[in-house]
N, C-alpha and C positions, 0 to 999 in steps of 0.2 A: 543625574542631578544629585543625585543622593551620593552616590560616591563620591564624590568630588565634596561634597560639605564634609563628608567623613573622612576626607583623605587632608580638607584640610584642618578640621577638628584637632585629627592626628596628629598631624605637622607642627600645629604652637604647639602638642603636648610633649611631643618628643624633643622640642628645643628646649621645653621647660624642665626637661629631667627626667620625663618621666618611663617606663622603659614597654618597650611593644607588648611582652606580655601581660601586664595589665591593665594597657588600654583594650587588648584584645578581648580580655576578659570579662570586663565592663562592658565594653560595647556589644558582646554575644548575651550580656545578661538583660540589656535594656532591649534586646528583642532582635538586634540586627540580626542579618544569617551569617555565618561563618564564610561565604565566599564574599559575600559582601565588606565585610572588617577584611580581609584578607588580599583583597585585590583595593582596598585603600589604602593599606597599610602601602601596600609599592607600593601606589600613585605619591606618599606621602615618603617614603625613600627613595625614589625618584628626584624629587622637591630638593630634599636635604644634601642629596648628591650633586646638583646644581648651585647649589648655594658655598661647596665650599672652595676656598681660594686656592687657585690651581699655586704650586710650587714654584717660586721664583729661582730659587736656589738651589743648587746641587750640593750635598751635603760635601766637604773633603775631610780625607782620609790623610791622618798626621801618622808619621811612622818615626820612633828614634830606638836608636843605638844606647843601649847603655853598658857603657863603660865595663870590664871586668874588674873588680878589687885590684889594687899591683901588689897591698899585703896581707899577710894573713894574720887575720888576730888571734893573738895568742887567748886561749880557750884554757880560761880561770876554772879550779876546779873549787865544784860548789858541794862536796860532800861537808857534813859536818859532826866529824867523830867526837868531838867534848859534850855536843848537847843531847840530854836523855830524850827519850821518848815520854809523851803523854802518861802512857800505863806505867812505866817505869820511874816516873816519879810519881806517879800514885798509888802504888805500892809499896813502897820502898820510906 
């Protein structure tokens, strides 16, 4: 009986957000025994496993071709020999 109130104590806590370790942790501190939180905790993912909506849909897989380039761009050259360097006109 006791399980079962605690599995489903569990069960709204875990839809509310909130994460198995620290309900586990609470509930071992308010007196319960470790096998007891522990064998709720299933009973209460158990629960959560049934409730969720089996998959209607099989995902698909899109596959495409993309094209090669037909030309090659011509590759500007980005050196730039007129303008100085930072230290070089702070020196200078």
């Amino acid at each position: 009986m006791v399980r079962a109130q605690l599995a489903d104590h569990i069960y709204r806590n875990l839809k509310k957000g909130y994460t198995e370790d620290s309900l586990r942790f609470s509930l071992i501190n308010q007196g319960y025994t470790r096998i007891t939180v522990d064998s709720a905790i299933d009973l209460a993912n158990k629960k959560l496993s049934h409730d969720v909506p089996p998959m209607k849909e099989r995902p698909e897989i899109v596959y495409k071709v993309v094209a090669e380039p037909t030309e090659l761009e011509e590759i500007k050259d980005t050196t730039h020999t007129n303008k100085k360097g930072f230290f070089s006109k702070l020196f200078s």
